[in-house]
C-alpha positions as CSV (number, residue, x, y, z in Angstrom):
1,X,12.2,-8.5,-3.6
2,X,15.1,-6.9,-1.1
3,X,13.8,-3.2,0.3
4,X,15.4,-0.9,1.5
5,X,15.0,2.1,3.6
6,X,17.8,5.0,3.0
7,X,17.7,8.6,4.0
8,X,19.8,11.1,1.7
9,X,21.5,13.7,3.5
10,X,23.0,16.4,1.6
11,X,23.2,14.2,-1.7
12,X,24.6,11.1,-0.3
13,X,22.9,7.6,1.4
14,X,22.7,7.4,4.8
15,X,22.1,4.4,6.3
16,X,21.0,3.6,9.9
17,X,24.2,1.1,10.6
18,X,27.0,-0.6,9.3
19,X,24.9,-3.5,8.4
20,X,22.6,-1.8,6.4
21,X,25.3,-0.2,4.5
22,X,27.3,-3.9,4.1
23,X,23.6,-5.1,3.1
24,X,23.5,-2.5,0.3
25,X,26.7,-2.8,-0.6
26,X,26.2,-6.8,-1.1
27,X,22.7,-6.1,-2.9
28,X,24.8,-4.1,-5.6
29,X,27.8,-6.4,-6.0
30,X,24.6,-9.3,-6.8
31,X,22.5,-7.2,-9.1
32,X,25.7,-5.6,-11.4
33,X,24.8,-4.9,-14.8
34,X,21.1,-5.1,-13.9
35,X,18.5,-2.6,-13.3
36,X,16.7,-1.8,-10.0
37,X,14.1,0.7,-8.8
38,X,14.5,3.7,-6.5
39,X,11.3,4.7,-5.5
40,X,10.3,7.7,-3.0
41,X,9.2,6.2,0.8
42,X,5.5,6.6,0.9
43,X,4.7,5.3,5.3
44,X,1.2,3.3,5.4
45,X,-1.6,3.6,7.3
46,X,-0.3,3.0,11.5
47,X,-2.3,0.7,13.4
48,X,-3.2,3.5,15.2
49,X,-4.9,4.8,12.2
50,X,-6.5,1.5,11.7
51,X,-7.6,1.1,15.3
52,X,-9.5,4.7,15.3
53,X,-10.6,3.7,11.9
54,X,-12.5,0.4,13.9
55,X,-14.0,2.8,16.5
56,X,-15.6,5.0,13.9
57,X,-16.7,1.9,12.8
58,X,-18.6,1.0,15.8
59,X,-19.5,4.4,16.4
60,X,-21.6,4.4,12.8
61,X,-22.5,0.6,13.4
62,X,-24.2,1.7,17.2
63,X,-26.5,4.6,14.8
64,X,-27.2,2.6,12.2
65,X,-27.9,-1.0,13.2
66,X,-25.4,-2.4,10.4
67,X,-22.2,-4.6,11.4
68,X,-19.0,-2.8,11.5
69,X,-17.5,-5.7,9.4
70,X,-20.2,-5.7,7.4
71,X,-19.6,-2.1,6.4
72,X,-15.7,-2.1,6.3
73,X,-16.3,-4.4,3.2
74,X,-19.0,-2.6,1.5
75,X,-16.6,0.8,2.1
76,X,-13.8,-1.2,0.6
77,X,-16.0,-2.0,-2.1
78,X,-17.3,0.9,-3.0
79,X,-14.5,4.0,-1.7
80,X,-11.2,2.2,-3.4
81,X,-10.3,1.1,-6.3
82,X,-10.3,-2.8,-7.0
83,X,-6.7,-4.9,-7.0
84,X,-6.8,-7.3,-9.9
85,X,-4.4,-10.6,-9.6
86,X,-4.1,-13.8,-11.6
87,X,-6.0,-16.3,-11.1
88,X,-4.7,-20.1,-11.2
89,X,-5.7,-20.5,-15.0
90,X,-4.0,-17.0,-15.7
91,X,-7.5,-14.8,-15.6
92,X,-7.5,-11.5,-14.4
93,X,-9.9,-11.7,-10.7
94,X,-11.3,-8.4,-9.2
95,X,-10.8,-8.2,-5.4
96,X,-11.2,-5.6,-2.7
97,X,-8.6,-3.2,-2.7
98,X,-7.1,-3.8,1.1
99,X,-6.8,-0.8,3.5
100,X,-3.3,-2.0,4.8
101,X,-1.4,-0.3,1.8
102,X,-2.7,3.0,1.7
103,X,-0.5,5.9,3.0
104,X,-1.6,7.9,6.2
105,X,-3.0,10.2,4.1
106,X,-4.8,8.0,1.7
107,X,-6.3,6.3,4.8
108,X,-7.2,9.5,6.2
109,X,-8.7,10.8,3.2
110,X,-10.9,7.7,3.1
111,X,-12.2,7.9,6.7
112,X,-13.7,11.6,5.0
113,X,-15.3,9.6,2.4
114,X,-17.0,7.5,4.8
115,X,-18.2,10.1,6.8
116,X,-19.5,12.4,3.9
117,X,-20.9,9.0,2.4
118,X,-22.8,8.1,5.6
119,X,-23.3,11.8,7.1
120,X,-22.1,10.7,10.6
121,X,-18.9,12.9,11.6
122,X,-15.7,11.5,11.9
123,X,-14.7,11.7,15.7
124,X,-11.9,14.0,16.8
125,X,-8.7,12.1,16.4
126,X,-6.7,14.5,19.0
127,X,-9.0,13.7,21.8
128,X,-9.4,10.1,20.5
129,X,-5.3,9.6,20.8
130,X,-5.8,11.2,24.4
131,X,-8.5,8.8,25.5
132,X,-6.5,5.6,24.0
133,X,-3.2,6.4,25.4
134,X,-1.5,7.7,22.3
135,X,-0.8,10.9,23.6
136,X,0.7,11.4,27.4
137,X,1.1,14.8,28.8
138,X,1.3,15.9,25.0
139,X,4.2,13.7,23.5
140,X,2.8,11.2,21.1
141,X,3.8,7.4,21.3
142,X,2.7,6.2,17.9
C-alpha cells in the first residue's frame, strides 16, 4: 500500500518537492475510478520514547528482581489490547499488541499505566532527555 505524507495549507496539498507532487500525481492517474483513503497523520512512538521506556524498565527491573524483558511482555499482555491475524489455515490467532504502533501519546499514556500498575514513579523525562543528550543548551534533537 503507497503512503503518503501531505500537509494542507489554506485548503490545498502541499507537498515537500516536486517529486512528491509527480509521485501523487502518478498514484492518481493509476488508481482512476477507484477509491482510496485519506486518513489524518497520527506520529508513533520516537525511539526516543522507546529508549526512556527501556530505562524505566531497568529502573523497575533493579527494585523488583524481575527481567525488564520479562515484564515488557507481560505489560504488553496485560495494558494493550491483543492484534488478531490469520493464521495459515485461515483461524483468527491472538498476539501481543506491539508497542511500535502506538502514537506518542498512546505510548505515553501506557508508561502511566505501568507506573500506577507497579507503584514505582515514572522518571522525569525533561531531566532524562538532558542526561541522554536529547536536549543541548535547551533545543531538543529528537
Amino acid at each position: 500500500m503507497q503512503k503518503f505524507n501531505i500537509k494542507i495549507l489554506d485548503k490545498k496539498l502541499s507537498f515537500n518537492s516536486e517529486t512528491h507532487r509527480a509521485l501523487f500525481n502518478q498514484f492518481l492517474s493509476d488508481n482512476e475510478g477507484k477509491i482510496i483513503q485519506v486518513s489524518k497523520f497520527v506520529p508513533i512512538r520516537t525511539n526516543q520514547q522507546n529508549k526512556f521506556y527501556w530505562n524505566f524498565l531497568s529502573i523497575i527491573e533493579s527494585e523488583t528482581g524481575n527481567l525488564a524483558s520479562s515484564m515488557h511482555e507481560e505489560f504488553r499482555r496485560t495494558l494493550l489490547p491483543p492484534e488478531w491475524i490469520k493464521g495459515i489455515k485461515g483461524n483468527d490467532i491472538k498476539i501481543p499488541h506491539s508497542t511500535t504502533t502506538l502514537s506518542k501519546n498512546e505510548f505515553g499514556e501506557y508508561i502511566d499505566k505501568i507506573s500506577a500498575l507497579i507503584e514505582i514513579p515514572v522518571p522525569d523525562a525533561e531531566k532524562w532527555l538532558e542526561e541522554n543528550g536529547y536536549i543541548s543548551n535547551k533545543k531538543r534533537y529528537y
